[in-house]
C-alpha positions as CSV (number, residue, x, y, z in Angstrom):
1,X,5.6,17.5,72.1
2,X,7.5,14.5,71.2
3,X,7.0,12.5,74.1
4,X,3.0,13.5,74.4
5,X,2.8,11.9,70.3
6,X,4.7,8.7,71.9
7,X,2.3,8.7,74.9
8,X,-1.2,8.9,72.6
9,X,0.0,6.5,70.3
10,X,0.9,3.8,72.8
11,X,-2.4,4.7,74.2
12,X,-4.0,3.9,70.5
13,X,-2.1,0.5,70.0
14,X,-2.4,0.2,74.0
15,X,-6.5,0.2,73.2
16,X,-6.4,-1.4,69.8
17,X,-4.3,-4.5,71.2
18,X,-7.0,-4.5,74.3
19,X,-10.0,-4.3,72.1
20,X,-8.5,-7.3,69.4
21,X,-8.1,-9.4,72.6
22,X,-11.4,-8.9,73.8
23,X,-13.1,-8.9,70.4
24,X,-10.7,-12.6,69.9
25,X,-12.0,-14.0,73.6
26,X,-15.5,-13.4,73.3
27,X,-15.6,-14.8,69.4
28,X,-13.5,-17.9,70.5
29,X,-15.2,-18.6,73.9
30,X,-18.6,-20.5,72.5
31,X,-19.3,-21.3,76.2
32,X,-22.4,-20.1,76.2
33,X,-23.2,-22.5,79.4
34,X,-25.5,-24.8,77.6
35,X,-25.7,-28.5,78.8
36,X,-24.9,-30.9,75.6
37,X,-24.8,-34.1,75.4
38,X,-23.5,-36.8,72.7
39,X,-25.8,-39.4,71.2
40,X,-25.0,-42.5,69.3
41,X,-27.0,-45.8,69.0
42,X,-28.6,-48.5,66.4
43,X,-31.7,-48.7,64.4
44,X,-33.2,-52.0,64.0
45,X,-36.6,-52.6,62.1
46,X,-38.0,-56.1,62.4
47,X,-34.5,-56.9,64.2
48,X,-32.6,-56.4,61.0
49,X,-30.7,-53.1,61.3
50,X,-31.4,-49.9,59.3
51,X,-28.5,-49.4,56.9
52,X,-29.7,-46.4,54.2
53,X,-30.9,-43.8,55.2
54,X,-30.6,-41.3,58.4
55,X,-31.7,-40.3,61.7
56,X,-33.0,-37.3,63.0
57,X,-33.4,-35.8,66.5
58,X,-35.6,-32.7,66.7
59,X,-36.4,-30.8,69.4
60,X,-40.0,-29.7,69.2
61,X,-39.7,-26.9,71.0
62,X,-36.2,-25.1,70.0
63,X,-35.9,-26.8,66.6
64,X,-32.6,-27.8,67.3
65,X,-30.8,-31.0,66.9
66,X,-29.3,-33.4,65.0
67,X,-28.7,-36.0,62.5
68,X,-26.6,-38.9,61.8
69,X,-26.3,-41.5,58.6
70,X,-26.4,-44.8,59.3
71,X,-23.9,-47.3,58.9
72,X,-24.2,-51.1,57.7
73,X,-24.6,-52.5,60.6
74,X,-27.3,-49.6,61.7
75,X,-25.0,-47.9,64.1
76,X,-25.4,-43.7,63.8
77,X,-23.5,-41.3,65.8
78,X,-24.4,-37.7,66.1
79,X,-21.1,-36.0,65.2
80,X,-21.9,-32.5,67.3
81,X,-22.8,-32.7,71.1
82,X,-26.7,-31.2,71.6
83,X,-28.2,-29.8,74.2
84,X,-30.0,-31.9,76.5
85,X,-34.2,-31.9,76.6
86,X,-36.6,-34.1,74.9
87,X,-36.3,-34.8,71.2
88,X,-38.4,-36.1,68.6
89,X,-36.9,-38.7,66.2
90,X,-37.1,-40.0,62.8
91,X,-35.9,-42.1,60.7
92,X,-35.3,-40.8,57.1
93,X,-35.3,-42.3,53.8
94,X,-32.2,-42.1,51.9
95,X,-32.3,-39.4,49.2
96,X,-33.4,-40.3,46.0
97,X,-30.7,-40.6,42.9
98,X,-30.1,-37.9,41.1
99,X,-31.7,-38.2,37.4
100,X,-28.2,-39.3,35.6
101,X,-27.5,-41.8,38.4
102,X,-28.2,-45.2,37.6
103,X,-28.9,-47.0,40.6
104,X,-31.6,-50.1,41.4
105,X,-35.0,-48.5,43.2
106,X,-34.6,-49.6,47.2
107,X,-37.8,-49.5,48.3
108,X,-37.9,-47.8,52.1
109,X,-39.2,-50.1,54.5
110,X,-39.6,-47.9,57.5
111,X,-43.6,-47.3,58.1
112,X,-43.8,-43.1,57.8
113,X,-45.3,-42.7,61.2
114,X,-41.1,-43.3,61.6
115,X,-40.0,-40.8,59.5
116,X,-41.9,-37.5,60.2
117,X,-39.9,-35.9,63.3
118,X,-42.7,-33.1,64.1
119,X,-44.9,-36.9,64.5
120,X,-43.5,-37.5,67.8
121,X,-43.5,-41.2,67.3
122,X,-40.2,-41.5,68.3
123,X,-38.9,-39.5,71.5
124,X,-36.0,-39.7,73.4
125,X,-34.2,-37.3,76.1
126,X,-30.9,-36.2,75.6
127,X,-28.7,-36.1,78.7
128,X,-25.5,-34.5,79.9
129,X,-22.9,-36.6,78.8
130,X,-22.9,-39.5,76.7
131,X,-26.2,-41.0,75.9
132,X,-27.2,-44.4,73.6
133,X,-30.4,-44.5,72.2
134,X,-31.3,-47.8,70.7
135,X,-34.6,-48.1,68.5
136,X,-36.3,-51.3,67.3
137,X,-38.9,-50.5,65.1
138,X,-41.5,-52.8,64.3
């Protein structure tokens, strides 16, 4: 009797410990086989770069994607790799203050056919691997 209660429960924590590492694998393996790809790059408009603000990359079909502030000199990087396809970009307006902020009005001087992704105005296509995508706006 003995040994058959040793038996069935290293047969439980046999199954229990089998079932955690499964359960562990599968919720740690986000290899889901999609192609990403990394995308960093400058905003210019009127050759002066873009330094409030942020860009967007929107994919018109899956609604995925990404976004990145700019820095001053206008350089972005998307921070998460995305999968690659065609996106739709804009170029967003920095938020407005919040009401106890005190800070000067900067007036946004990107024309809004910029800053609506679903637009289209912008597009670029997202490769495997690193990719640069440069925008002069004018």
């Amino acid at each position: 009797m003995m040994t058959k209660q040793i038996y069935c429960s290293s047969l439980v924590f046999f199954m229990f410990l089998t079932t955690c590492c499964i359960v562990i694998f599968v919720g740690c393996n986000k290899n889901d086989n999609t192609v990403t790809g990394t995308v960093s790059g400058t905003v210019k408009y009127k050759n002066q770069p873009v330094i409030t603000g942020s860009i967007v990359f929107l994919n018109p079909i899956t609604k995925i994607g990404g976004n990145s502030l700019f820095d001053n000199e206008g350089k972005y990087m998307i921070s998460e790799p995305i999968p690659v396809g065609e996106y739709n970009v804009a170029i967003l307006p920095p938020p407005p203050p919040a009401p106890h902020e005190t800070i000067s009005v900067v007036s946004n001087p990107i024309p809004e056919k910029y800053c609506i992704p679903e637009q289209g105005t912008l597009k670029f296509t997202v490769n495997k691997g690193t990719n640069v995508a440069d925008f002069n706006l004018e």
